[in-house]
C-alpha positions in Angstrom: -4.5 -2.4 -27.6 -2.6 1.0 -28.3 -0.8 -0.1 -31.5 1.0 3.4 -32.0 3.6 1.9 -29.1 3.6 -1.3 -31.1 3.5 -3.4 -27.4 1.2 -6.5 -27.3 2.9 -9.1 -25.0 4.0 -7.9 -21.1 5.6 -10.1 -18.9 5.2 -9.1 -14.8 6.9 -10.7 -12.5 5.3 -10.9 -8.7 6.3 -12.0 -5.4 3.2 -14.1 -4.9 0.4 -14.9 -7.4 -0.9 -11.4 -9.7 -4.2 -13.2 -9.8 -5.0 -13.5 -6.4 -6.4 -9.8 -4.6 -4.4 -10.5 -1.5 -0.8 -10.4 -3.1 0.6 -6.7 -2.0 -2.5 -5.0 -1.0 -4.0 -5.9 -4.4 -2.0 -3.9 -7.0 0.0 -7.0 -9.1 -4.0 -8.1 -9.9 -5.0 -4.4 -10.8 -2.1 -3.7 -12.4 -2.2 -7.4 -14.9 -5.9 -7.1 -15.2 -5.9 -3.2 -16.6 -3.6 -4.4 -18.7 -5.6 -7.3 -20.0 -8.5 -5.3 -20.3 -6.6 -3.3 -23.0 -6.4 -6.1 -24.7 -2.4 -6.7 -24.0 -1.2 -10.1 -23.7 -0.3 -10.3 -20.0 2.4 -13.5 -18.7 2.0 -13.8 -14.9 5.2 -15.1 -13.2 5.7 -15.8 -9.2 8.9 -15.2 -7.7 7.9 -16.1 -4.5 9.6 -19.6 -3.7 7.8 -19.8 -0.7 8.6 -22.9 0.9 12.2 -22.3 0.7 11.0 -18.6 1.8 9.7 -19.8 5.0 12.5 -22.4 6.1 15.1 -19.3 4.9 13.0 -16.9 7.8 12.5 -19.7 9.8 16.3 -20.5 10.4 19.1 -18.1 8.8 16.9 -14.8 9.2 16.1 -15.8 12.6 19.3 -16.3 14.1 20.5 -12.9 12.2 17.8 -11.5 14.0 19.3 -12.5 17.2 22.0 -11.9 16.5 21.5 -8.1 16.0 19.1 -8.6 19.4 15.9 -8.2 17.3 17.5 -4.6 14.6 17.2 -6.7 11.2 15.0 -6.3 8.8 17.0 -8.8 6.7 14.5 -11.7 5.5 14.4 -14.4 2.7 13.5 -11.3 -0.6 16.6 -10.0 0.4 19.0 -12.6 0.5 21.6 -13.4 -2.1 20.0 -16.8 -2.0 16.5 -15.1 -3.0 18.5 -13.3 -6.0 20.4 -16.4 -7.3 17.1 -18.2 -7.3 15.3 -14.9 -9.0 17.8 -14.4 -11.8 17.8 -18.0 -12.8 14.2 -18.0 -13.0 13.9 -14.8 -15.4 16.6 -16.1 -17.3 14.4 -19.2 -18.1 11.2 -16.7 -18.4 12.7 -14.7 -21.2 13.5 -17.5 -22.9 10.1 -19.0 -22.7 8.1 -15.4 -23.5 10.6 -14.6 -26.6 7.8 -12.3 -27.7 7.4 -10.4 -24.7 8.0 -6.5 -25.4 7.9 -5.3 -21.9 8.9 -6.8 -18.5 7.6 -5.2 -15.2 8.8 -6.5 -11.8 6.4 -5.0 -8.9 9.6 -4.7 -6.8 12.9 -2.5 -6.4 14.6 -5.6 -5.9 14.3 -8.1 -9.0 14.4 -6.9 -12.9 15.3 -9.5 -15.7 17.7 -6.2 -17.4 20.6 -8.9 -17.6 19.1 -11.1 -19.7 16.9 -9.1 -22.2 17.2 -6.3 -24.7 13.5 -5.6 -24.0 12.5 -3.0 -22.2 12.3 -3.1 -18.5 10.4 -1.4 -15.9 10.6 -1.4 -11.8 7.1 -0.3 -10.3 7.7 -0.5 -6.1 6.5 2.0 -3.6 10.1 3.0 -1.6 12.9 1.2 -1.4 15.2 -0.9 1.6 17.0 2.3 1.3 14.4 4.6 2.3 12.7 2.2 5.0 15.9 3.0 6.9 16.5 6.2 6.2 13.1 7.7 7.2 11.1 4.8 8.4 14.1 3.2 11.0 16.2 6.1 11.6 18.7 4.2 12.0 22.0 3.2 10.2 21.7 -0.9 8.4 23.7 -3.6 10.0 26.2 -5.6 7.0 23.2 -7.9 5.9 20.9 -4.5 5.4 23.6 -2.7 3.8 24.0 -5.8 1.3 20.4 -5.9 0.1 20.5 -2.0 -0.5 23.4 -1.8 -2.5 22.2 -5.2 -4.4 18.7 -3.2 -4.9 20.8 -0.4 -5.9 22.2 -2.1 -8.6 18.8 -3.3 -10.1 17.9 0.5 -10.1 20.3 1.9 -11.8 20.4 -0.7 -14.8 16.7 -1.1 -15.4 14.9 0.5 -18.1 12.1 2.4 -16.0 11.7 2.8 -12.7 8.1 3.8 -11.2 7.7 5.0 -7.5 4.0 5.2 -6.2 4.8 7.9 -4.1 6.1 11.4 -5.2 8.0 12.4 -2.3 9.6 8.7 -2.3 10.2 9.8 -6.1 11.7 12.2 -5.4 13.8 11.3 -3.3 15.1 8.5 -5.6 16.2 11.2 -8.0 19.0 12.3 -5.9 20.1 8.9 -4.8 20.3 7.3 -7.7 21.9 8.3 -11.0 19.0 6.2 -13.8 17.3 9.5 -15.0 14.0 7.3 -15.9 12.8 7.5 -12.5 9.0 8.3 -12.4 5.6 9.5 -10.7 2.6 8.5 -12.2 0.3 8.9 -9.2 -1.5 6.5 -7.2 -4.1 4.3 -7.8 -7.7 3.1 -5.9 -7.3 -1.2 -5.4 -11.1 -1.7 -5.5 -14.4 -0.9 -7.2 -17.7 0.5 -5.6 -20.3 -1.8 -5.5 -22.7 0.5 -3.7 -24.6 3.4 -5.4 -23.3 6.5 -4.1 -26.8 8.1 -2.3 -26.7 4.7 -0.5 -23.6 4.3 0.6 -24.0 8.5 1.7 -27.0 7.4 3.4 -25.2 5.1 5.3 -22.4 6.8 6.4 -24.7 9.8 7.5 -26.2 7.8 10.1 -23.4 5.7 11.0 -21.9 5.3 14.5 -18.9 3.3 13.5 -14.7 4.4 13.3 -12.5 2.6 11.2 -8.9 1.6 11.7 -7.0 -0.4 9.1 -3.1 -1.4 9.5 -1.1 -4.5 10.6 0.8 -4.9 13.7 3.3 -1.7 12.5 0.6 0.4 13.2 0.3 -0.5 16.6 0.9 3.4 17.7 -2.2 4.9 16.0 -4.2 1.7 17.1 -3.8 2.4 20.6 -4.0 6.1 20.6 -7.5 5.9 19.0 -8.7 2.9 21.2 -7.7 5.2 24.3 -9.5 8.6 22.2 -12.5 6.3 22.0 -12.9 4.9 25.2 -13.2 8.7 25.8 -15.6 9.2 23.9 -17.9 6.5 24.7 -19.4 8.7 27.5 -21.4 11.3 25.3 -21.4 8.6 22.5 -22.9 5.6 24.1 -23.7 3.3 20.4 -20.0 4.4 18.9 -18.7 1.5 17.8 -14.8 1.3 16.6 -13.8 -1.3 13.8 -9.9 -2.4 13.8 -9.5 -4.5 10.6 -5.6 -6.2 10.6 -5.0 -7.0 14.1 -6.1 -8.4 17.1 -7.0 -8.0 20.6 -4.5 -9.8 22.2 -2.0 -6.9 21.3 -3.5 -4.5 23.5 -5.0 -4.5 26.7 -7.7 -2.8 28.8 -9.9 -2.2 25.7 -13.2 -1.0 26.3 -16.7 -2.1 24.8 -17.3 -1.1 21.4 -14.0 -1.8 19.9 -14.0 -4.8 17.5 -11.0 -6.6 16.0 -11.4 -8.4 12.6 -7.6 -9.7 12.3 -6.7 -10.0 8.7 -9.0 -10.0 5.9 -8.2 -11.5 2.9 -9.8 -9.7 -0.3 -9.5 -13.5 -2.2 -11.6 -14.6 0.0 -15.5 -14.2 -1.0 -16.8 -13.4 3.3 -13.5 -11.4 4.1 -14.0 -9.5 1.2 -17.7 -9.1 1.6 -17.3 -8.3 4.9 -14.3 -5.9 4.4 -16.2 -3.7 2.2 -19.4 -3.8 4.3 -17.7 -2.4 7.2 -15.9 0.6 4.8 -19.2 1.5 3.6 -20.7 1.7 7.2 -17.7 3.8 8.6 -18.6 7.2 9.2 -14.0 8.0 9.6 -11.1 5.9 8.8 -8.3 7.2 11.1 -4.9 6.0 11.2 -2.4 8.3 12.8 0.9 6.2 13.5 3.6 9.1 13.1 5.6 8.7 9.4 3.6 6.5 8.3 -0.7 6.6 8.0 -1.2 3.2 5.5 -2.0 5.2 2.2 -3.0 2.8 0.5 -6.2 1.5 2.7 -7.0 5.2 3.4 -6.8 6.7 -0.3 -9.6 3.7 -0.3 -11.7 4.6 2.2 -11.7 7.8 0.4 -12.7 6.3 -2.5 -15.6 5.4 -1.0 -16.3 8.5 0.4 -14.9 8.2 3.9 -13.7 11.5 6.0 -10.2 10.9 6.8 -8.3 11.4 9.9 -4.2 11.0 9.8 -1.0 12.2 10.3 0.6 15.1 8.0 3.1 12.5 6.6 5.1 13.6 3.9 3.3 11.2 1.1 0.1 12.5 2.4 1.2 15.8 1.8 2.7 15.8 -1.0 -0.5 14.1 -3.1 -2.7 16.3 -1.4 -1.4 19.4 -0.1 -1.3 20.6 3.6 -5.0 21.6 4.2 -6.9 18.9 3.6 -10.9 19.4 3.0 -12.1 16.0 3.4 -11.2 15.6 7.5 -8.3 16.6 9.5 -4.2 16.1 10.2 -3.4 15.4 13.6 -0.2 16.7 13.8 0.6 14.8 16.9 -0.6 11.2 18.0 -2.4 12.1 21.5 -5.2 10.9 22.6 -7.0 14.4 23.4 -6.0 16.0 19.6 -7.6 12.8 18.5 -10.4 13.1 20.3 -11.8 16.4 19.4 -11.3 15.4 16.1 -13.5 12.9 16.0 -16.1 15.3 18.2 -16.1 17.3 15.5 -16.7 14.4 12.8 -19.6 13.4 15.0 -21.1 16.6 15.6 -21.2 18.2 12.0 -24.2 19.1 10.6 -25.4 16.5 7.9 -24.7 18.8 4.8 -21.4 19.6 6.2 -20.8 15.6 6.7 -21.8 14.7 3.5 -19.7 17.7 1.9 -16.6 15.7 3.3 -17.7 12.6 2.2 -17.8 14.2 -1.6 -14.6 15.7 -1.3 -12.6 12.5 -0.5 -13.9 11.0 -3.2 -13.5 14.2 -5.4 -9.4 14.1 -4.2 -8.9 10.5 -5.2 -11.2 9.9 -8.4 -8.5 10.0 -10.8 -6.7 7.1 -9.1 -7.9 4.9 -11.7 -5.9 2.0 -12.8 -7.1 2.8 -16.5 -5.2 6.2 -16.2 -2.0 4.7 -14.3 -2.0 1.9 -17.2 -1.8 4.7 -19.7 0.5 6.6 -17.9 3.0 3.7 -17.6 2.4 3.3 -21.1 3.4 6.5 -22.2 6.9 6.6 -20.9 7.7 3.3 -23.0 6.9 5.0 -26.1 
């Protein structure tokens, strides 16, 4: 416990459970659990109200949806409804945890500022804002423009508000006017459990490709199903690995390509089996324009994965515009792609495992021990 900042009791509040791995992409359990370790008192709260959640998206969100012909991203989190029920909730939780010194919501849209004289902090990646502005390109319809200036307001009166991103960061500086916005860097949401000449070993003689992203990254999935089916010619035992979706979204695929759906890190077998096919992947590549999934690829990198993505500005900004542990496709075609992964294939094995070391090398400081002391520092 770091008794100079005189902070023993923290209170963070979650949509979904902070103990469970599969609540957003693991970092409310790394984030409570680093604490714990420090020997901090940690209060876990859910503000999820799911069933109400799924009747709200079920009924109003639908029909808004169809309403704006399938252009909403308006859903239960960021209804007024959703607020009302949040705010009554912390109101009852800082009640309950009078000895609480710091409240963290992982979310830009829930703080418990109006009813506490404790210090507050807002840890998110982007915000609705943002998703619109350089995810949707497009302007928010009334319901949209109601969340934003709602999440707005939560920005601007919280204590701290931490970004994971520093281009997102940055960008939040000259929206808003709080001037305790923050970058602390990024974090890694898993441990090895491999000894790294094994896991080397494995990757050197690997034949495998590694995709991992929801139905959003639909774009990158087919481009590198159609570079691989390429491929398969001069590279009859390459096998490709989609992890987070499933074959019926796509059609002609060839042999070789294997969909996993959604694996669920709380789960003992998805997890095991998660991690089995990251250490066995000789790439990850994921290169849906805008957007690459950071987070599952600062991962793979972690466990010393070559990378292959697009020159999104997050990317770019963590870690510069060369990259020395794989390659940027600048455009998501199947040909660019392709000779990419050629050239993957057909290093030499000191020149493989040379980018295998430097992935790791670029993310090794993404500890959760250092982000947790980071956090800490800008409370004192």
């Amino acid at each position: 416990m770091n008794d100079e900042k005189e902070i023993k009791s923290i209170t963070i509040f979650t949509y979904g459970d902070s103990n469970k791995l599969k609540t957003w992409s693991n970092v409310p359990y790394y984030l409570s659990h680093t604490f714990e370790e420090k020997g901090f008192i940690v209060n876990r709260v859910n503000v999820e109200f799911r069933i109400i959640g799924i009747l709200y998206n079920r009924t109003i969100a639908k029909l808004i949806r169809v309403f704006y012909k399938g252009q909403s991203e308006h859903s239960f989190e960021r209804a007024r409804i959703y607020d009302f029920l949040v705010e009554q909730k912390m109101k009852a939780v800082v009640k309950k945890y009078k000895d609480t010194d710091v409240f963290i919501s992982t979310s830009f849209s829930f703080s418990p500022w109006k009813h506490t004289n404790k210090k507050t902090i807002m840890f998110c990646d982007w915000t609705i804002d943002y998703l619109f502005k350089y995810f949707l390109d497009r302007e928010p319809n009334p319901h949209e423009l109601d969340s934003i200036m709602r999440q707005k307001d939560y920005i601007e009166n919280t204590d701290y508000v931490v970004s994971l991103f520093p281009d997102i960061t940055n960008y939040m500086k000259t929206v808003y006017k709080n001037q305790n916005i923050f970058y602390l860097g990024n974090v890694i949401n898993s441990k090895l459990n491999l000894e790294v000449d094994s896991l080397l070993a494995c990757k050197s003689t690997s034949q495998s490709i590694l995709f991992i992203g929801g139905k959003k990254y639909r774009e990158g999935a087919e481009c590198l199903i159609n570079a691989f089916r390429n491929l398969k010619n001069n590279f009859p035992d390459l096998q490709l690995n989609i992890i987070g979706m499933t074959e019926d979204l796509f059609s002609h695929i060839p042999t070789g390509v294997n969909f996993y759906g959604y694996l669920n890190k709380s789960d003992e077998k998805d997890n095991e089996l998660y991690y089995k096919l990251m250490a066995e992947a000789k790439v990850v590549v994921n290169t849906t324009p805008k957007w690459g999934a950071f987070s599952s690829t600062v991962e793979a990198m972690y466990w010393y994965t070559p990378v292959i993505t697009t020159p999104y500005d997050s990317f770019v900004e963590t870690f510069g515009k060369n990259i020395d542990f794989g390659y940027y496709c600048v455009e998501n075609e199947v040909s660019k792609l392709g000779k990419f992964l050629i050239d993957i294939f057909e290093l030499a094995s000191a020149d493989y495992l040379q980018l295998c070391k430097n992935a790791n090398k670029n993310v090794k400081d993404f500890t959760w021990d250092k982000f947790v002391d980071e956090m800490l520092k800008i409370l004192d």
